[in-house]
C-alpha positions as CSV (number, residue, x, y, z in Angstrom):
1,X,-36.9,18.5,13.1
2,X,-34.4,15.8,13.3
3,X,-35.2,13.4,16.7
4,X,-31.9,13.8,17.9
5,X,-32.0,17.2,18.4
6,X,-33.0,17.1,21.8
7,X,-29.9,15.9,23.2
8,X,-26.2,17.4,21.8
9,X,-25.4,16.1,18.2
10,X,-21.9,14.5,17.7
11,X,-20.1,14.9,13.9
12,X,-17.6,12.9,13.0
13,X,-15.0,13.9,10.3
14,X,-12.9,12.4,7.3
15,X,-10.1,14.6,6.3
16,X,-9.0,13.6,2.9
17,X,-5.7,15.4,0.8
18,X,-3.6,17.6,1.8
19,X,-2.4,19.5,5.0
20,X,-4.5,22.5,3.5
21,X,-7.5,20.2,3.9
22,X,-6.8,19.5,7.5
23,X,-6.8,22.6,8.5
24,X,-10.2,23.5,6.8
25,X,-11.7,20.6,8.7
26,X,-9.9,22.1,11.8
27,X,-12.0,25.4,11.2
28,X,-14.7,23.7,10.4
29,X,-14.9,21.7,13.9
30,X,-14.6,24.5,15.9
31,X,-17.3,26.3,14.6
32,X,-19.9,23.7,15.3
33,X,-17.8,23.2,18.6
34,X,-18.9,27.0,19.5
35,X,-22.1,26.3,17.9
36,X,-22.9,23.6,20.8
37,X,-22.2,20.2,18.4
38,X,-19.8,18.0,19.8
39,X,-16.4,15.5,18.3
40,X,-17.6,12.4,17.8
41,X,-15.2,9.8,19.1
42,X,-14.8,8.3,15.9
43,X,-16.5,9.1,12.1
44,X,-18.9,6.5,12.0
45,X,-19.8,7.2,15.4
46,X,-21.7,10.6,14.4
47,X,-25.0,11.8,14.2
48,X,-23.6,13.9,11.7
49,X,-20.4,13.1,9.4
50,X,-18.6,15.6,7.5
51,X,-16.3,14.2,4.2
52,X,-14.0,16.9,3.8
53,X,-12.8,16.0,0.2
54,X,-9.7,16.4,-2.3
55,X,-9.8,16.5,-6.1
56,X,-6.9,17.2,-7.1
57,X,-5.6,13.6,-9.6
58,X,-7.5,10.8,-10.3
59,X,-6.4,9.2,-7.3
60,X,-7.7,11.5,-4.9
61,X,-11.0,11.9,-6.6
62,X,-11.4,7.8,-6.7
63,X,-10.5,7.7,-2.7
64,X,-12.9,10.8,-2.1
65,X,-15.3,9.0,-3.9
66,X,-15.0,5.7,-1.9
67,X,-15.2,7.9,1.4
68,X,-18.6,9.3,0.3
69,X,-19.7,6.1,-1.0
70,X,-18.7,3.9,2.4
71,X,-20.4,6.8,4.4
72,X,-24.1,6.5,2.4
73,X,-23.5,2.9,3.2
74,X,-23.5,3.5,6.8
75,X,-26.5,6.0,6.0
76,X,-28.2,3.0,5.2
77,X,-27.8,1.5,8.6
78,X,-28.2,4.6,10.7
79,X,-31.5,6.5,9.0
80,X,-31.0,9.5,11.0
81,X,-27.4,9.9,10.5
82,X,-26.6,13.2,8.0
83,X,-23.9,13.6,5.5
84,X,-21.8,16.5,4.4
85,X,-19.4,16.5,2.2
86,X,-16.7,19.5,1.7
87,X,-13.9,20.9,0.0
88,X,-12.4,20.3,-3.5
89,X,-14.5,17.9,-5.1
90,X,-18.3,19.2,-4.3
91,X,-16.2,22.8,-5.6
92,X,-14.8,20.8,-8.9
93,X,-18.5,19.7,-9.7
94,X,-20.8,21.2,-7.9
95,X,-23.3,20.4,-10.7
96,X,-22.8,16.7,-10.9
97,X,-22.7,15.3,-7.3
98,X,-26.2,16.3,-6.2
99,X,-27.5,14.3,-9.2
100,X,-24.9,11.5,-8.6
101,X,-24.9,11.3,-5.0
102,X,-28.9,11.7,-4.1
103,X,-28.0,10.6,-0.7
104,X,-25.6,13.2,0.4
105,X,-28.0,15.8,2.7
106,X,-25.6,19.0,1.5
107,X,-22.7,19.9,-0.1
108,X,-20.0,22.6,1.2
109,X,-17.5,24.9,-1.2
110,X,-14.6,25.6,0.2
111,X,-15.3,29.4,0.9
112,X,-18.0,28.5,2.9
113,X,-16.6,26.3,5.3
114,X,-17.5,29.2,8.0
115,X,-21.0,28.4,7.3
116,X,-21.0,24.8,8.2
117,X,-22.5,25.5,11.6
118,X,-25.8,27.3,9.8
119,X,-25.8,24.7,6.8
120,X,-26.5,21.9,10.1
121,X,-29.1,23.5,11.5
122,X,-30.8,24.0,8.1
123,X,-30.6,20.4,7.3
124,X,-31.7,19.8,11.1
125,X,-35.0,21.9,10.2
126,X,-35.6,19.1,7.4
127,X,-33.8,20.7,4.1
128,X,-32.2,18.6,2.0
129,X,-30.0,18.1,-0.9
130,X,-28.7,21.6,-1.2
131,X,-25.4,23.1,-2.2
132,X,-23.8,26.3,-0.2
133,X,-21.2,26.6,-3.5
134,X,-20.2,29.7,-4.7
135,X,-18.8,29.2,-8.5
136,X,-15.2,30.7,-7.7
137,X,-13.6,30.8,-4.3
138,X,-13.2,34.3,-3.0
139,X,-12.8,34.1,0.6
140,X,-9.8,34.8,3.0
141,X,-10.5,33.0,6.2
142,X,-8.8,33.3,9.9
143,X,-8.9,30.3,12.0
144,X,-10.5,30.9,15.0
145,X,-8.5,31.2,18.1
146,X,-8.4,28.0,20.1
147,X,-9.2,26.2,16.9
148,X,-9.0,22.4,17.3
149,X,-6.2,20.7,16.3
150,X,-6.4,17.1,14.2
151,X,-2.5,16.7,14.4
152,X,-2.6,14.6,17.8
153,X,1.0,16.1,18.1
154,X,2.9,19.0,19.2
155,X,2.8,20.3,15.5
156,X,0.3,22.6,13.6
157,X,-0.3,23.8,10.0
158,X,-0.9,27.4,9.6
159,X,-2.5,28.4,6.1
160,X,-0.7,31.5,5.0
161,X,-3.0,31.7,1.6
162,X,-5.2,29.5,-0.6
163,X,-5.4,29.8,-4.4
164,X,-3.2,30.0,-6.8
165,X,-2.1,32.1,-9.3
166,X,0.5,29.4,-11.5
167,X,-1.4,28.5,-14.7
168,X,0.7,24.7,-14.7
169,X,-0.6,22.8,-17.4
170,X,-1.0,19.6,-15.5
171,X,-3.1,21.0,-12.7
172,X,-6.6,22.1,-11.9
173,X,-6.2,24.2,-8.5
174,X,-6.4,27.1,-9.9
175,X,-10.0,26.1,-11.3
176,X,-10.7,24.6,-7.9
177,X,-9.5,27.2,-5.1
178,X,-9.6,30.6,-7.7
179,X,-6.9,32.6,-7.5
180,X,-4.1,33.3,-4.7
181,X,-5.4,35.0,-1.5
182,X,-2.9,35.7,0.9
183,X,-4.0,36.5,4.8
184,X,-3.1,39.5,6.8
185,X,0.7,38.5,8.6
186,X,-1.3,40.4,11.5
187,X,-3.7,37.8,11.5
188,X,-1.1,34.7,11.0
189,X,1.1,36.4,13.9
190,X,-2.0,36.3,16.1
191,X,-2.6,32.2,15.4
192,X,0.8,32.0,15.3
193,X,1.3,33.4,18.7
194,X,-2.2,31.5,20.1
195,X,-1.1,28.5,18.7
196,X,2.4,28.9,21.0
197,X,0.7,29.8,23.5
198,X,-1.0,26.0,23.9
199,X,2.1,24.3,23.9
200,X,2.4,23.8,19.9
201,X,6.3,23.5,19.0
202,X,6.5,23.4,15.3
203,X,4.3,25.8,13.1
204,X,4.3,24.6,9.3
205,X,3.3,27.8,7.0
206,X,1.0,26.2,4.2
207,X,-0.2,27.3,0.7
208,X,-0.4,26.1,-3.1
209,X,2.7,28.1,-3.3
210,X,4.1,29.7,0.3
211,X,6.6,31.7,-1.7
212,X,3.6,33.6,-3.6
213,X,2.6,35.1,-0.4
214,X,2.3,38.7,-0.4
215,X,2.7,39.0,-4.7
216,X,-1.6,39.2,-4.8
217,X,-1.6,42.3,-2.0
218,X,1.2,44.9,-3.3
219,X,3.0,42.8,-6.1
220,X,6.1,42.0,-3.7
221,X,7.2,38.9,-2.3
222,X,5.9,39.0,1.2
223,X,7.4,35.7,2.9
224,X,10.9,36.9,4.1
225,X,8.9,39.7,6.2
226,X,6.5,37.4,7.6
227,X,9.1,35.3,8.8
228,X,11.3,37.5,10.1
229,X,8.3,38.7,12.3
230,X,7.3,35.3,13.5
231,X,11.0,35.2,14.9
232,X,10.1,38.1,17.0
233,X,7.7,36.0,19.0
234,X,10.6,34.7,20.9
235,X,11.0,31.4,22.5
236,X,11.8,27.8,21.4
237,X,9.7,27.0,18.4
238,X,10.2,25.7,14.9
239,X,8.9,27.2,11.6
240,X,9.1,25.3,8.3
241,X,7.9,26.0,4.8
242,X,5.7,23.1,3.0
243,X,5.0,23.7,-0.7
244,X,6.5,26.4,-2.4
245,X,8.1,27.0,-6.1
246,X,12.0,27.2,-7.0
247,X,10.9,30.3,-8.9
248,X,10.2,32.1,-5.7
249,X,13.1,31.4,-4.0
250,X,14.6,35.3,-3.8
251,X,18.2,36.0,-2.0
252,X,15.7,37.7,0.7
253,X,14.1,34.8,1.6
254,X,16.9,32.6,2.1
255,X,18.7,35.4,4.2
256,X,15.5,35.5,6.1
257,X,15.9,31.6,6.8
258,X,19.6,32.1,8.2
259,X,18.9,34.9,10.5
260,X,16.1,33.4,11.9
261,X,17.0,31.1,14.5
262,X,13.3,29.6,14.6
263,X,13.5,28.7,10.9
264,X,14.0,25.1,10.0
265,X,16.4,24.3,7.5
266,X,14.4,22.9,5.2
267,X,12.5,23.6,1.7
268,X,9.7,21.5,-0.1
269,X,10.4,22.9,-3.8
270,X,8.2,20.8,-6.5
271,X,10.5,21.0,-9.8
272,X,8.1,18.3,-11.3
273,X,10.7,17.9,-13.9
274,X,14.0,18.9,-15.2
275,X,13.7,18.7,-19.1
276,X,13.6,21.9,-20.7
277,X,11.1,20.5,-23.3
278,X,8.4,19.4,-20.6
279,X,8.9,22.2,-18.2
280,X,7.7,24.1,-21.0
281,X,4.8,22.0,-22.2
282,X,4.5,21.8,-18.6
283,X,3.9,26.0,-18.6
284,X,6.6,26.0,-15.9
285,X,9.8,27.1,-17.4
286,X,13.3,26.8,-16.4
287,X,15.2,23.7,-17.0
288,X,18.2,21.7,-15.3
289,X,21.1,24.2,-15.7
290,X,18.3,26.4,-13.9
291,X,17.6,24.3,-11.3
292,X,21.2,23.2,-10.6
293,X,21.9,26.7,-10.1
294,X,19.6,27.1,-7.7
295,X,20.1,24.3,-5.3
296,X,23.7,25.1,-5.0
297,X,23.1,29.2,-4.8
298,X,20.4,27.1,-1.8
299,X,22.9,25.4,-0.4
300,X,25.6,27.6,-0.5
301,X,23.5,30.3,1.6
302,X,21.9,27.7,4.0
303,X,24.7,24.9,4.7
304,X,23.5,21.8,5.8
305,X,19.7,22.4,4.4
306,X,17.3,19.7,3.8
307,X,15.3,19.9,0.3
308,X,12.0,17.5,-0.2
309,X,11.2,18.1,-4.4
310,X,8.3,16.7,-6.2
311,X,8.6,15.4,-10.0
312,X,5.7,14.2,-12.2
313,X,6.2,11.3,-14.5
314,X,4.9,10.5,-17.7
315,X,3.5,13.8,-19.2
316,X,2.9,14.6,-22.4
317,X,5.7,14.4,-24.5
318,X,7.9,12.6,-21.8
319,X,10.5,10.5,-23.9
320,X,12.5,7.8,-22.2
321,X,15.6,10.6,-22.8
322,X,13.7,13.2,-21.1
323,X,13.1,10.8,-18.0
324,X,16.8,9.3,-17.8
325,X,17.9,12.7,-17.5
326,X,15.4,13.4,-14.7
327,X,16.6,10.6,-13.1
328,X,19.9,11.3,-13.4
329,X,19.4,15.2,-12.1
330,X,17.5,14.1,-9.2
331,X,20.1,11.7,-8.2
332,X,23.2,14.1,-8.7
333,X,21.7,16.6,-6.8
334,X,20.5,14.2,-4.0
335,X,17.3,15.1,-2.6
336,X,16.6,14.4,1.1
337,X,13.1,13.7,0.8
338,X,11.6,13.0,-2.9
339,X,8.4,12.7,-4.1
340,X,6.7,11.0,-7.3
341,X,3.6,11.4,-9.4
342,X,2.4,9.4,-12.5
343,X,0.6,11.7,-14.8
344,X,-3.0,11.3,-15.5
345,X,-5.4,13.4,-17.6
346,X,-7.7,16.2,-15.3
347,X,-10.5,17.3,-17.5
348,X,-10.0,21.0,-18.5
349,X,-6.4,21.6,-17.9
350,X,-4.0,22.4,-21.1
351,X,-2.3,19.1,-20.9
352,X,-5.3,17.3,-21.3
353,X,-5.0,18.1,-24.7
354,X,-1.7,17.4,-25.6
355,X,-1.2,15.2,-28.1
356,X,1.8,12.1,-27.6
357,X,0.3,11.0,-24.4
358,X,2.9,8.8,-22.5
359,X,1.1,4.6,-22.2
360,X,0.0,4.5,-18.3
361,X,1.9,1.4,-17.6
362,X,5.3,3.4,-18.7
363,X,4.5,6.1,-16.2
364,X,4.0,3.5,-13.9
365,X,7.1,2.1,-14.2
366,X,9.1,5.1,-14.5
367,X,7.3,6.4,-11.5
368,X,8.6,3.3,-9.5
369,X,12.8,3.2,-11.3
370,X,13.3,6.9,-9.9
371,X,12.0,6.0,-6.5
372,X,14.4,2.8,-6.7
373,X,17.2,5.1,-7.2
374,X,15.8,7.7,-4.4
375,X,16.1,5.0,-2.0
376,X,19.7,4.4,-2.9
377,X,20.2,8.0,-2.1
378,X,18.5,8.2,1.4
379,X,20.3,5.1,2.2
380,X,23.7,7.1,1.4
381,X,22.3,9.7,3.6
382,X,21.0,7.6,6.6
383,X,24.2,5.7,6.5
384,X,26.6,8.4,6.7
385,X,24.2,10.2,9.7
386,X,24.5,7.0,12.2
387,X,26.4,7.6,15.2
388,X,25.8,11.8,14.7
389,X,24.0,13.7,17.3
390,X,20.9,16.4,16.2
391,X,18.2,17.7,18.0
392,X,14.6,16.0,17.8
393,X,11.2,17.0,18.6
394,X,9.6,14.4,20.7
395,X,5.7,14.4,18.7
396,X,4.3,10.8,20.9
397,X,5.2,7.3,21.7
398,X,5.4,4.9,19.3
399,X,2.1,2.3,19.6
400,X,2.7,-0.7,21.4
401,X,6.2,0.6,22.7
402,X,6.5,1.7,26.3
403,X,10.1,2.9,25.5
404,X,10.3,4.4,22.4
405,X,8.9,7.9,21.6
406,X,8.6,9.1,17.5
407,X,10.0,12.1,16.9
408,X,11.7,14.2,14.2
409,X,14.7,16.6,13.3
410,X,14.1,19.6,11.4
411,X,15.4,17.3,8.6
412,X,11.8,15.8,8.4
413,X,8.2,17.1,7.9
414,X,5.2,15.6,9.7
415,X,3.3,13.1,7.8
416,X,5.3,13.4,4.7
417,X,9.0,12.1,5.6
418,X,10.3,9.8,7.6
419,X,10.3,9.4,11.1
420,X,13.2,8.6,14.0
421,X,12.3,6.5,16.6
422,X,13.6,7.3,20.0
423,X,14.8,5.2,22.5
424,X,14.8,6.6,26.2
425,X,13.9,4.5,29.0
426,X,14.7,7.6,31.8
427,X,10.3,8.5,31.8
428,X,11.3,12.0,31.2
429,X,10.3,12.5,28.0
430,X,7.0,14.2,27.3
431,X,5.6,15.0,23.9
432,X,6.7,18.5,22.3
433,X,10.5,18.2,24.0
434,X,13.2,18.9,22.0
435,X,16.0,16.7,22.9
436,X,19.8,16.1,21.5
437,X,19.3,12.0,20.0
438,X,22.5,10.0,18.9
439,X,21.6,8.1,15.5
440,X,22.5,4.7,16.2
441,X,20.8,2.7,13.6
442,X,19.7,3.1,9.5
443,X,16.3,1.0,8.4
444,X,14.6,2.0,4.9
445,X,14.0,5.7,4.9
446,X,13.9,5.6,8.9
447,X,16.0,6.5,11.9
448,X,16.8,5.1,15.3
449,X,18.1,7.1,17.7
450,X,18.9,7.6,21.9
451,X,18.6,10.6,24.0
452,X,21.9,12.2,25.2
453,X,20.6,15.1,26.8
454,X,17.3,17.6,26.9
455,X,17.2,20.5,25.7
């Protein structure tokens, strides 16, 4: 029995990756909330301290790593303190940590995550070093109501499905999460509507691919339905849509977007490329005539959208032509919000094979020219908005600043894009307020703005 058991254990958490992550450390902290454990104030202030982990590029596996390795460090200080760590990378190799990582008291697949109130108490009866890892993720799990949030803002994530179904070349999620499982929209209606009902004012619909959802159940595109019946719930809220694929941007859908009055503007469409040649080594398809097609057909339908892409530099194949015209397409069509990747080998995807592999230093630097020229874009952008009026969400005050609140317009995603920082001396303002702001001032990708009036 472990001699803090007679008093209530505290767990601390690291949430590593993506917003998918967060919310599977959400879960996972309410159950052992309803289980009688209790937040630690900070991680290394736990009896127990849960890694929840990403694995997803090199990068993420080498910070994931570093979490795990920091926290047996602290192991080291505290004796009695356990570890758990979670999510993608125990799944990814769930038969080489326990042999790498003696230290670690259990390991948690992502299916499982449900469990992680029984997998404590079994390591508080004195088990150790054992793995609650099914091979290939099968389950379709519903937040519990009252779930606890990690955003420390009026914003949650809401995951609509995990898996996916896209065979990318490049990527190993499908290997990781299995294949796409969408929830019940009864069940994302009732967290939906729960979450509302708490004072959240901007639900963000997350999946490997939110424009899949539905396709796994009856073959048909389920998104524009579930939208149209989150509307229904009435009142002033926002919905946006984080991660989907230009392939599964239907008519539907964006006619859903426009009659919705809750639906932000805004779409976070990956192309990863625009070359027709490394689309297709990239097992995407399409190409730029594609692609241009769409963003207009996008923003011909929805006027005034914003569109966050992702690209991925340096795969396979990648000649300096095929990345001056990426550069050029991504600049002509003038994302708001841009993201970039340099390419590096994951062990069992198809690209990993590919011959004519691209010198990391070149990715490097190609990785940094097209977010020089992305810059030059937002600056365009964040120039032309200044002395415009749009409504904001107030999300908290800025740190150190009695005066100025951060906050967004439906422009920007949490965590991901910029920020505009409000200026209101009045002491009105209260976080999860929308409000009309003036832009009155441009700084890198950032806004300032003033109130004019609440809404």
């Amino acid at each position: 029995m472990h001699p803090k058991t007679t008093r209530q254990l505290s767990v601390g958490f690291i949430s590593l990756g993506c917003a998918k992550n967060l919310v599977d450390s959400e879960v996972m902290a309410s159950h052992l909330m309803r289980a009688g454990f209790k937040l630690a104030s900070a991680p290394e202030k736990g009896d127990l301290l849960i890694v929840n982990t990403c694995a997803f590029i090199d990068a993420a596996k080498k910070e994931a790593v570093e979490a795990i390795l920091d926290a047996c460090a602290l192991k080291k200080k505290k004796p009695d303190m356990l570890i758990v760590v979670a999510g993608c990378l125990p799944q990814r190799y769930r038969q080489e940590l326990p042999v790498l990582l003696p230290e670690v008291d259990a390991f948690l697949g992502i299916d499982r995550i449900t469990r992680v109130a029984s997998v404590v108490r079994r390591l508080l009866r004195g088990e150790r070093g054992f793995l609650e890892i099914p091979p290939s993720p099968r389950a379709v799990i519903d937040p519990p109501a009252g779930r606890i949030l990690f955003t420390g803002a009026p914003y949650a994530y809401i995951k609509i499905a995990d898996g996916c179904d896209h065979r990318c070349a490049f990527c190993a999620i499908p290997q990781i999460r299995g294949k796409y499982r969408s929830r019940s929209a009864a069940g994302i209606l009732r967290e939906a509507e729960e979450l509302l009902s708490r004072g959240v004012r901007e639900l963000n619909l997350i999946a490997q691919d939110v424009t899949f959802y539905g396709r796994d159940i009856n073959g048909k595109a389920g998104l524009p339905f579930l939208l149209r019946r989150l509307g229904r719930l009435g009142g002033k809220f926002w919905i946006r849509l984080l991660y989907g694929h230009p392939a599964g941007v239907s008519d539907d859908l964006m006619e859903a977007m426009g009659e919705t009055r809750q639906i932000c503007r805004y779409l976070d469409l990956p192309i990863q490329h625009c070359s027709p040649k490394i689309l297709r080594l990239m097992r995407r398809g399409g190409g730029e005539n594609t692609l241009r097609k769409l963003f207009a057909r996008i923003r011909q339908t929805l006027p005034g959208i914003a569109l966050r892409t992702t690209c991925l530099v340096g795969f396979p194949g990648e000649t300096e032509s095929d990345f001056r015209r990426l550069l050029n397409f991504t600049a002509e069509t003038g994302f708001d919000h841009l993201g970039v990747f340099a390419y590096s080998d994951e062990e069992n995807t198809r690209a990993a094979s590919l011959k004519n592999k691209v010198p990391r230093r070149i990715a490097l630097k190609r990785k940094t020219v097209l977010m020089r020229r992305q810059q030059e874009v937002v600056a365009g952008k964040l120039t032309d908005a200044v002395g415009k009026t749009e409504e904001v969400l107030v999300e908290r005050r800025k740190p150190g600043a009695k005066h100025v609140w951060l906050a967004r317009s439906f422009r920007q995603a949490a965590e991901v894009d910029s920020a505009v920082y409000l200026r209101d001396d009045t002491g009105r303002l209260a976080p999860g307020m929308f409000v009309t702001a003036r832009y009155v001032k441009a700084s890198g990708y950032d806004l300032t703005a003033e109130t004019v009036e609440r809404i």
